[in-house]
N, C-alpha and C positions, 0 to 999 in steps of 0.2 A: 504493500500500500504506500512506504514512503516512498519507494523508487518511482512509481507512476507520479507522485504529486509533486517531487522536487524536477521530474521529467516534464510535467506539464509547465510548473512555474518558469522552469528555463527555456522552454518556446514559449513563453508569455512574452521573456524577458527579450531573449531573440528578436521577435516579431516587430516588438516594441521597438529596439533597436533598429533593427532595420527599416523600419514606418518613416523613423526619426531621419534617417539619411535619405529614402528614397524624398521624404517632402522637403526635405533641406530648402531655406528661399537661398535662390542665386540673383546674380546682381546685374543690371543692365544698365549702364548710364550712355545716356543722349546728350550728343556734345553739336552745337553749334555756334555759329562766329556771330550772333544776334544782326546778320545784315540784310534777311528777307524783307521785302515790302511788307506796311503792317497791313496793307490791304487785302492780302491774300494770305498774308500768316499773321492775325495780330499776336499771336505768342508765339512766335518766330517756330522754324521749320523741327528743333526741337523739343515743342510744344504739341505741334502738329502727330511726328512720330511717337511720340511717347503716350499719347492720345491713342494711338492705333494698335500701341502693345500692350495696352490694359485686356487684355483678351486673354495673355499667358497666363499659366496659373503658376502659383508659385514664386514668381518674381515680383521683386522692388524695383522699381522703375525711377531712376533721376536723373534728371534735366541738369544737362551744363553746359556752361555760358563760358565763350573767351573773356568777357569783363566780368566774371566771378575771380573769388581770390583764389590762387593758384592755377588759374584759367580754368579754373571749373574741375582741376584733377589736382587735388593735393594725391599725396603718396598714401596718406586712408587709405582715401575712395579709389583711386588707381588698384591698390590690393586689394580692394575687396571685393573688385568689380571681374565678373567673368565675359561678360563682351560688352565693350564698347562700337556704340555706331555713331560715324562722323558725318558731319555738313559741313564745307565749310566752300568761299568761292573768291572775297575779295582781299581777305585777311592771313590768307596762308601764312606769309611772313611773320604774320606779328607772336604767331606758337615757337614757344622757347624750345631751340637746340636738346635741351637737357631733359623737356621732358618729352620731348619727340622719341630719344633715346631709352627714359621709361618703358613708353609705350611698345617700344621695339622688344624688348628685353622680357617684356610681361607677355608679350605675344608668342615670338621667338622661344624662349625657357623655360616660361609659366603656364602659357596653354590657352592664355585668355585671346575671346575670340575676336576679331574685328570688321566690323562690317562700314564699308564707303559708301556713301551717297552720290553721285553727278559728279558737281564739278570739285568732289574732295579728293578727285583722279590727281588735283596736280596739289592736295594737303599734304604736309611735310610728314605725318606718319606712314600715308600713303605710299608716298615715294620711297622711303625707306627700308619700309616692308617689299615693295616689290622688284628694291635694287639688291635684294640678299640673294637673286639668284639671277640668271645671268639670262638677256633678253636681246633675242635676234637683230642681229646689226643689221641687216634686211629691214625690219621694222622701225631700225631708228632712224636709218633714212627717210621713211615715209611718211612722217609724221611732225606738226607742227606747237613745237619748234623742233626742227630737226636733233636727232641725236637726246631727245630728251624721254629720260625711262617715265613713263606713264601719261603721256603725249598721245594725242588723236590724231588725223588723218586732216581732220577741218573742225570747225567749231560756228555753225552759221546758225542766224536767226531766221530762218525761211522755210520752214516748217508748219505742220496744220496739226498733223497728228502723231505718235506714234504707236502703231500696232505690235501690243509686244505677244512672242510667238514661243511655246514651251517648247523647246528645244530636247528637254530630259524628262519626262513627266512620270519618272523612276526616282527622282532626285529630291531629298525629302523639302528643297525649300520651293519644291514645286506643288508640293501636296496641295490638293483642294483648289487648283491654281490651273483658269483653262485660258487660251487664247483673248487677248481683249486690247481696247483699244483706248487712249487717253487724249488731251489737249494735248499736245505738250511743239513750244515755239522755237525751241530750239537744236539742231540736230549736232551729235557728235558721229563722225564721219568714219570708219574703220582706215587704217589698221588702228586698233590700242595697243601701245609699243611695252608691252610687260611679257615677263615669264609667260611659257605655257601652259594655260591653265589644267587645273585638274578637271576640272567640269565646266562645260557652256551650260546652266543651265536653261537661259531665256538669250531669243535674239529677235531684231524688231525691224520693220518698217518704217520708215518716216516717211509722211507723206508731205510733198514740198506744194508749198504754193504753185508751182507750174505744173502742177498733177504728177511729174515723175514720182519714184518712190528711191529712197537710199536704206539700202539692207546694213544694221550693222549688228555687233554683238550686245548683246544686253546683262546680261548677268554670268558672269562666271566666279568660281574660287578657285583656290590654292588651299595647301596645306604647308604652312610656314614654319619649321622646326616642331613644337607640341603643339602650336594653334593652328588655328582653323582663319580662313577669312573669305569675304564675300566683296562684292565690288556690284553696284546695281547702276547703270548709266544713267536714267529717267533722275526728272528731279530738278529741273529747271525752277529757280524759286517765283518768277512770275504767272507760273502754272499752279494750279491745285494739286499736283501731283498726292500731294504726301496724306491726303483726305479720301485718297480713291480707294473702293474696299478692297478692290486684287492687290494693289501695291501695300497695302498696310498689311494683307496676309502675307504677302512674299517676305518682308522684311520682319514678322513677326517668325514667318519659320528660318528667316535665318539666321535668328537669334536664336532659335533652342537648338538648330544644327553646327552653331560655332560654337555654343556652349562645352566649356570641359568637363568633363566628366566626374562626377564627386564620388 
Protein backbone atom coordinates (compact mmCIF):
# COMPACT_ATOMS: atom_id res chain seq x y z
CA UNK A 1 0.00 0.00 0.00
CA UNK A 2 2.98 2.48 0.69
CA UNK A 3 4.62 1.71 -2.45
CA UNK A 4 1.41 2.46 -4.62
CA UNK A 5 0.96 5.97 -2.63
CA UNK A 6 4.43 7.21 -2.52
CA UNK A 7 4.35 5.97 -6.41
CA UNK A 8 1.24 7.81 -7.09
CA UNK A 9 2.44 11.09 -5.17
CA UNK A 10 5.79 11.07 -7.39
CA UNK A 11 3.77 11.34 -10.64
CA UNK A 12 1.75 13.96 -8.95
CA UNK A 13 4.99 15.59 -8.36
CA UNK A 14 6.38 14.74 -11.99
CA UNK A 15 3.30 15.82 -13.62
CA UNK A 16 3.34 18.99 -11.80
CA UNK A 17 6.72 19.60 -12.73
CA UNK A 18 6.59 19.07 -15.95
CA UNK A 19 2.82 21.24 -16.23
CA UNK A 20 5.26 23.83 -14.68
CA UNK A 21 7.96 23.84 -17.76
CA UNK A 22 5.61 22.98 -20.50
CA UNK A 23 3.54 26.45 -19.51
CA UNK A 24 6.78 28.39 -18.67
CA UNK A 25 5.73 32.36 -20.04
CA UNK A 26 8.49 33.18 -22.78
CA UNK A 27 9.22 36.45 -23.77
CA UNK A 28 8.74 38.40 -26.94
CA UNK A 29 9.74 42.17 -27.19
CA UNK A 30 8.75 44.53 -30.02
CA UNK A 31 11.26 46.94 -30.84
CA UNK A 32 10.75 49.91 -33.17
CA UNK A 33 12.54 53.37 -34.09
CA UNK A 34 8.91 55.33 -33.17
CA UNK A 35 9.10 56.90 -36.91
CA UNK A 36 5.66 55.43 -38.46
CA UNK A 37 3.05 58.12 -39.52
CA UNK A 38 0.62 58.60 -36.52
CA UNK A 39 -1.86 58.22 -39.12
CA UNK A 40 -1.62 54.96 -39.92
CA UNK A 41 0.02 53.76 -36.77
CA UNK A 42 -0.96 56.00 -34.00
CA UNK A 43 1.06 53.76 -31.42
CA UNK A 44 3.62 53.24 -33.85
CA UNK A 45 4.39 49.92 -35.87
CA UNK A 46 5.20 48.39 -32.59
CA UNK A 47 2.13 48.87 -31.19
CA UNK A 48 0.48 47.60 -34.11
CA UNK A 49 2.51 44.11 -33.82
CA UNK A 50 2.37 43.50 -30.48
CA UNK A 51 -1.55 44.01 -30.84
CA UNK A 52 -1.52 41.14 -33.26
CA UNK A 53 0.59 38.64 -30.91
CA UNK A 54 -1.91 38.92 -28.09
CA UNK A 55 -3.30 35.61 -29.69
CA UNK A 56 -0.09 33.45 -28.37
CA UNK A 57 -0.72 31.93 -25.40
CA UNK A 58 1.71 31.98 -22.89
CA UNK A 59 3.74 34.91 -23.60
CA UNK A 60 4.48 38.46 -22.39
CA UNK A 61 4.51 40.72 -24.91
CA UNK A 62 6.77 44.20 -24.60
CA UNK A 63 6.88 47.08 -26.64
CA UNK A 64 10.34 48.92 -27.35
CA UNK A 65 11.12 52.05 -28.20
CA UNK A 66 14.79 53.48 -29.67
CA UNK A 67 13.83 56.64 -27.24
CA UNK A 68 13.28 54.37 -24.27
CA UNK A 69 16.22 54.20 -21.89
CA UNK A 70 18.68 51.61 -23.13
CA UNK A 71 16.95 51.87 -26.53
CA UNK A 72 14.28 49.84 -25.35
CA UNK A 73 16.96 46.78 -24.53
CA UNK A 74 18.71 47.15 -21.30
CA UNK A 75 20.72 43.76 -20.76
CA UNK A 76 17.32 42.47 -18.34
CA UNK A 77 15.18 42.56 -20.84
CA UNK A 78 17.75 41.41 -23.76
CA UNK A 79 18.06 38.15 -21.27
CA UNK A 80 15.11 37.53 -20.61
CA UNK A 81 13.80 37.94 -23.89
CA UNK A 82 13.51 34.63 -26.35
CA UNK A 83 12.68 36.59 -29.67
CA UNK A 84 12.88 39.76 -30.40
CA UNK A 85 11.03 41.33 -33.60
CA UNK A 86 12.54 44.43 -35.35
CA UNK A 87 11.12 47.61 -37.21
CA UNK A 88 13.13 49.91 -37.97
CA UNK A 89 13.72 52.38 -41.45
CA UNK A 90 15.18 55.82 -40.80
CA UNK A 91 17.07 55.44 -37.73
CA UNK A 92 19.37 52.43 -38.37
CA UNK A 93 22.30 54.51 -37.32
CA UNK A 94 21.28 55.88 -34.38
CA UNK A 95 21.38 51.80 -32.54
CA UNK A 96 24.56 51.41 -30.54
CA UNK A 97 27.40 49.33 -31.85
CA UNK A 98 27.40 47.58 -28.48
CA UNK A 99 24.23 46.55 -28.37
CA UNK A 100 23.94 45.53 -31.93
CA UNK A 101 26.66 43.15 -30.65
CA UNK A 102 24.37 41.84 -27.70
CA UNK A 103 21.83 41.07 -29.83
CA UNK A 104 24.22 39.01 -32.06
CA UNK A 105 25.74 37.15 -29.29
CA UNK A 106 22.18 36.34 -27.70
CA UNK A 107 21.16 35.08 -31.19
CA UNK A 108 24.21 33.47 -32.39
CA UNK A 109 25.13 31.47 -28.41
CA UNK A 110 21.88 31.88 -26.61
CA UNK A 111 19.30 30.79 -29.10
CA UNK A 112 17.12 33.63 -28.97
CA UNK A 113 15.13 34.02 -31.98
CA UNK A 114 14.95 37.20 -34.35
CA UNK A 115 12.47 38.16 -36.59
CA UNK A 116 12.84 41.51 -39.28
CA UNK A 117 10.35 43.51 -40.50
CA UNK A 118 10.65 45.60 -44.37
CA UNK A 119 12.81 47.98 -44.21
CA UNK A 120 14.81 46.45 -40.88
CA UNK A 121 16.73 44.60 -44.03
CA UNK A 122 19.21 47.39 -43.96
CA UNK A 123 18.95 47.41 -39.35
CA UNK A 124 22.22 47.02 -37.96
CA UNK A 125 21.27 43.76 -36.19
CA UNK A 126 20.02 42.64 -39.36
CA UNK A 127 23.20 43.19 -41.14
CA UNK A 128 25.07 41.48 -38.71
CA UNK A 129 23.30 38.50 -38.29
CA UNK A 130 23.37 37.86 -41.98
CA UNK A 131 27.12 38.89 -42.50
CA UNK A 132 28.01 35.76 -40.12
CA UNK A 133 27.89 33.67 -43.16
CA UNK A 134 29.01 34.36 -46.21
CA UNK A 135 26.66 35.72 -49.26
CA UNK A 136 27.19 35.27 -53.08
CA UNK A 137 29.31 37.81 -54.77
CA UNK A 138 26.80 37.37 -57.63
CA UNK A 139 24.29 38.91 -55.42
CA UNK A 140 26.38 41.70 -54.27
CA UNK A 141 26.77 42.81 -57.55
CA UNK A 142 23.13 43.09 -58.01
CA UNK A 143 21.88 44.96 -55.75
CA UNK A 144 21.58 48.50 -54.43
CA UNK A 145 23.93 49.63 -53.15
CA UNK A 146 26.16 47.53 -54.76
CA UNK A 147 28.24 45.19 -52.63
CA UNK A 148 26.15 45.62 -49.64
CA UNK A 149 25.16 42.39 -47.44
CA UNK A 150 21.24 42.78 -47.04
CA UNK A 151 20.65 45.06 -50.04
CA UNK A 152 17.64 44.72 -52.65
CA UNK A 153 17.72 44.74 -56.36
CA UNK A 154 15.46 48.23 -56.36
CA UNK A 155 13.52 49.89 -53.69
CA UNK A 156 10.45 51.93 -55.61
CA UNK A 157 7.27 53.52 -54.64
CA UNK A 158 5.20 52.20 -57.63
CA UNK A 159 3.25 49.75 -56.55
CA UNK A 160 -0.65 48.92 -55.92
CA UNK A 161 -0.58 45.68 -54.28
CA UNK A 162 1.39 42.85 -53.13
CA UNK A 163 0.03 39.37 -53.49
CA UNK A 164 1.81 37.21 -51.13
CA UNK A 165 2.12 33.41 -52.22
CA UNK A 166 2.90 30.36 -49.78
CA UNK A 167 5.67 29.02 -51.06
CA UNK A 168 6.14 26.12 -48.16
CA UNK A 169 2.63 25.53 -46.76
CA UNK A 170 4.67 22.51 -44.76
CA UNK A 171 6.40 25.23 -42.82
CA UNK A 172 5.13 25.80 -39.45
CA UNK A 173 5.10 29.97 -39.97
CA UNK A 174 2.97 29.10 -42.73
CA UNK A 175 0.21 27.30 -40.66
CA UNK A 176 -3.30 28.53 -41.18
CA UNK A 177 -1.65 30.90 -43.78
CA UNK A 178 -3.35 30.73 -47.41
CA UNK A 179 -2.55 32.98 -50.49
CA UNK A 180 -3.73 36.78 -50.10
CA UNK A 181 -3.37 39.95 -51.16
CA UNK A 182 -2.41 43.48 -49.28
CA UNK A 183 -2.10 47.45 -50.01
CA UNK A 184 1.15 47.76 -49.99
CA UNK A 185 3.17 51.13 -52.14
CA UNK A 186 6.19 50.14 -52.03
CA UNK A 187 8.14 47.28 -53.84
CA UNK A 188 11.49 45.62 -52.99
CA UNK A 189 12.97 44.39 -56.15
CA UNK A 190 14.86 40.65 -55.97
CA UNK A 191 17.84 39.78 -55.76
CA UNK A 192 18.06 40.09 -51.57
CA UNK A 193 21.82 39.88 -51.32
CA UNK A 194 22.07 37.51 -47.91
CA UNK A 195 23.08 33.95 -47.14
CA UNK A 196 21.03 31.04 -48.60
CA UNK A 197 18.36 30.68 -46.88
CA UNK A 198 17.09 27.68 -45.01
CA UNK A 199 13.60 28.17 -46.16
CA UNK A 200 11.42 30.50 -48.67
CA UNK A 201 8.61 30.20 -46.97
CA UNK A 202 6.35 33.11 -48.78
CA UNK A 203 7.16 34.86 -52.05
CA UNK A 204 4.90 37.68 -53.66
CA UNK A 205 3.75 39.80 -56.48
CA UNK A 206 3.75 43.24 -56.65
CA UNK A 207 1.60 44.73 -58.77
CA UNK A 208 2.89 48.18 -60.21
CA UNK A 209 0.97 50.99 -61.37
CA UNK A 210 1.46 50.13 -65.04
CA UNK A 211 -0.24 46.75 -64.57
CA UNK A 212 3.10 44.78 -64.81
CA UNK A 213 3.67 42.42 -61.86
CA UNK A 214 7.46 42.09 -60.08
CA UNK A 215 7.98 38.58 -58.41
CA UNK A 216 10.09 38.61 -55.47
CA UNK A 217 10.89 36.66 -52.21
CA UNK A 218 8.93 37.39 -49.21
CA UNK A 219 9.79 35.53 -46.32
CA UNK A 220 12.44 33.34 -45.72
CA UNK A 221 14.97 32.14 -42.49
CA UNK A 222 18.01 30.82 -41.43
CA UNK A 223 19.20 29.12 -38.61
CA UNK A 224 22.07 31.30 -37.02
CA UNK A 225 24.58 29.23 -34.65
CA UNK A 226 21.59 28.07 -31.62
CA UNK A 227 18.99 30.74 -33.15
CA UNK A 228 16.53 30.75 -35.40
CA UNK A 229 15.59 33.91 -37.54
CA UNK A 230 12.87 35.13 -39.97
CA UNK A 231 13.19 38.04 -42.22
CA UNK A 232 9.39 39.17 -43.62
CA UNK A 233 9.76 41.85 -46.74
CA UNK A 234 5.99 43.42 -46.44
CA UNK A 235 5.75 46.20 -44.04
CA UNK A 236 5.81 49.47 -45.62
CA UNK A 237 4.88 51.83 -42.79
CA UNK A 238 2.55 54.12 -44.98
CA UNK A 239 0.48 50.93 -45.59
CA UNK A 240 -1.62 49.19 -42.84
CA UNK A 241 0.23 46.22 -43.35
CA UNK A 242 0.88 45.26 -39.74
CA UNK A 243 -3.24 45.35 -38.97
CA UNK A 244 -3.99 42.63 -41.60
CA UNK A 245 -5.06 39.38 -40.18
CA UNK A 246 -2.74 36.87 -42.44
CA UNK A 247 0.38 39.03 -41.61
CA UNK A 248 -0.20 39.28 -37.85
CA UNK A 249 -0.65 35.28 -38.08
CA UNK A 250 2.55 34.82 -40.16
CA UNK A 251 4.42 36.97 -37.68
CA UNK A 252 2.70 35.47 -34.74
CA UNK A 253 3.92 31.99 -35.93
CA UNK A 254 7.17 33.08 -36.20
CA UNK A 255 7.42 33.91 -33.16
CA UNK A 256 6.71 30.50 -31.56
CA UNK A 257 8.89 28.93 -34.58
CA UNK A 258 12.06 31.16 -33.45
CA UNK A 259 11.33 30.59 -30.00
CA UNK A 260 14.05 28.38 -28.06
CA UNK A 261 13.37 25.60 -26.72
CA UNK A 262 12.83 25.51 -22.76
Amino acid sequence: MRIHVVAALAAVLVGALWGTEANAQRTVVVWSEGTAPKAVYPNDINGAVAEGLKCLDGWEIIKANLSDPDQGLSDERLNQCDVLVWWGHTKHGAVKDALVEKIVRRVRDEGMGFVALHSAHFAKPNIALMSLSETSKDLLDKVTPKGRVAAWGAYVGDSVTLTIVVKNPAHPIAKGVKDFTIKHTERYSDPYAVPTPKTIVFEGDAKLKDGSIDHSVVGLCWEIGKGKMFYFQAGHETDPVFFDANVRKIIANAVEWAAPRK
